[in-house]
Every structure is written in structure tokens, then in C-alpha cells.
C-alpha positions in Angstrom: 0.0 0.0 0.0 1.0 3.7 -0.7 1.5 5.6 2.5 2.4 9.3 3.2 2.9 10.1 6.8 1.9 13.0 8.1 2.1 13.6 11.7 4.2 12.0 14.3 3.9 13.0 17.8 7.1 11.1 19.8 5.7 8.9 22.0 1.9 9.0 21.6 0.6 9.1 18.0 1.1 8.9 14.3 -1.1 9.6 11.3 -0.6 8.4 7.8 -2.9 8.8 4.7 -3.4 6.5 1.8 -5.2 6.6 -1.2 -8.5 4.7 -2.2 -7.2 3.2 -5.4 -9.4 0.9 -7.7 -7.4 -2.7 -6.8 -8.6 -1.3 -3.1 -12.2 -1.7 -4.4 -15.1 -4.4 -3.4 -17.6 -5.3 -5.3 -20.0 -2.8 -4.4 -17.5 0.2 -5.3 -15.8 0.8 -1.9 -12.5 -0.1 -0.3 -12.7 -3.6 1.0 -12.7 -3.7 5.1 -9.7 -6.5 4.8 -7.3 -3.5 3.2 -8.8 -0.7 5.9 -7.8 -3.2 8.6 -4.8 -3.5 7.0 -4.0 -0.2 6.4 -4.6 0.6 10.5 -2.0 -2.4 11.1 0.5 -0.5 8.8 -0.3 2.7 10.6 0.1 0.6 14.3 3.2 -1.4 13.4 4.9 1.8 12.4 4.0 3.6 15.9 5.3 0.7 17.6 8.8 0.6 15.4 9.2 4.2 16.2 8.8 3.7 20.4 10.5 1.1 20.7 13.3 1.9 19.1 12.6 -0.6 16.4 13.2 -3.4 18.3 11.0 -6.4 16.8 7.3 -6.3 17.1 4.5 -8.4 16.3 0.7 -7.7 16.6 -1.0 -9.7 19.2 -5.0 -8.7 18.2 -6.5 -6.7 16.4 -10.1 -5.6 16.1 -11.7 -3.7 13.9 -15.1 -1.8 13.3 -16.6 -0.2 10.2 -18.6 2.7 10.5 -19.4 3.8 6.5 -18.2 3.1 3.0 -15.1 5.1 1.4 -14.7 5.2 -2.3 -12.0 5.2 -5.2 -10.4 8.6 -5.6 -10.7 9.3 -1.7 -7.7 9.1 1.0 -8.1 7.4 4.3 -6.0 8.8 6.9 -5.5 6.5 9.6 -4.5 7.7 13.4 -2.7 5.5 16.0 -2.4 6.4 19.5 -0.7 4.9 22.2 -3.0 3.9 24.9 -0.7 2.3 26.9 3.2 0.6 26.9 4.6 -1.6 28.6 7.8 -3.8 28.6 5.8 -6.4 26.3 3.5 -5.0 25.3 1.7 -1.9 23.6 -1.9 -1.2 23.6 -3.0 0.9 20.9 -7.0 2.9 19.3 -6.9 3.8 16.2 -9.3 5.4 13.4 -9.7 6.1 10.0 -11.4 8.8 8.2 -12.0 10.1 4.8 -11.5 13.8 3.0 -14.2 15.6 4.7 -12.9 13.9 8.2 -15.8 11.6 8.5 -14.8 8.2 10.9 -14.6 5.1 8.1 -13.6 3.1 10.6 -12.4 2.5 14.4 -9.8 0.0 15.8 -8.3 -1.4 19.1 -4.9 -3.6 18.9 -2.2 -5.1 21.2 1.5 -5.6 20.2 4.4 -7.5 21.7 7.6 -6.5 21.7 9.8 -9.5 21.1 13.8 -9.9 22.0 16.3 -8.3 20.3 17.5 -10.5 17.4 20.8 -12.2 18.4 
């Protein structure tokens, strides 16, 4: 997927935008939930690189709820926040929105943070 970030905020958030292209699409003309889910894991996975000093991480869970349709020619920016971190593990809220800021979507994960590669 093509990203763009365009906020970080050290230690608590990051927000990164990508376009609705037409590979994106279901078959009733807007992005498929699978790829929004997706794109929110891209958006967590790079918070949890940044804080932890990209050490390895893995997602744990993740769980996602859709709350309208976006369509082709649209950008979903995606926000992760950090709701809490621990020496483990990172619990994260995320959401997604379209150009005129309306919430496309709503997510809740949990990373671990594994051992330094030897």
C-alpha cells in the first residue's frame, strides 16, 4: 500500500494517509474492510517501530469496526495512539477517516515486543 505520513507525535501518535485506489475496491464500489484493517496495522506497526526503538514487534490482536463506506479517488488517513506501553507489550485505538474527516472506521490492537534479534 502507498503511504504518506503526516504527523508524528514522539511517544503518543502517528497519522498516515493512503489513497482509495481501484485494486482497493469491493464489489459494491468501496474499499474492502480486509485492506482498511490492513492499512490501521501498517499505521500501528509503524508507531510501535518508532517507540520502541525498532526493536521487533508483532501484533498480538487486532479488532476492527466499520462505520461507513469510502470510495475510489478518496484518502483514508488512519490515526494510532498509544494507549498504553509496557515492557511487552503496547496497547494501541486507532481510526480512520475520509477527506471531509468523517470516521470510516475504528480499531483497538495489542503488540508484543519481542527480543532483540541475536
Amino acid at each position: 500500500m502507498q503511504q504518506k505520513t503526516i504527523e508524528y507525535i514522539p511517544e503518543q501518535s502517528l497519522t498516515v494517509i493512503y489513497p482509495v485506489k481501484e485494486e482497493f475496491l469491493n464489489l459494491a464500489g468501496s474499499m474492502q474492510g480486509g485492506l482498511i484493517c490492513a492499512a490501521l496495522d501498517n499505521t500501528f506497526g509503524h508507531l510501535c517501530y518508532l517507540v520502541t526503538d525498532k526493536v521487533p514487534i508483532a501484533t498480538i490482536d487486532i479488532s476492527t469496526t466499520f462505520h461507513r463506506p469510502i470510495f475510489l479517488g478518496d484518502t483514508l488517513k488512519t490515526v494510532a495512539r498509544i494507549q498504553s506501553k509496557g515492557k511487552t507489550t503496547i496497547h494501541l485505538i486507532g481510526e480512520a477517516f475520509n477527506n471531509d474527516n468523517k470516521l470510516i472506521a475504528t480499531a483497538v490492537t495489542n503488540y508484543i515486543i519481542l527480543p532483540p534479534s541475536k
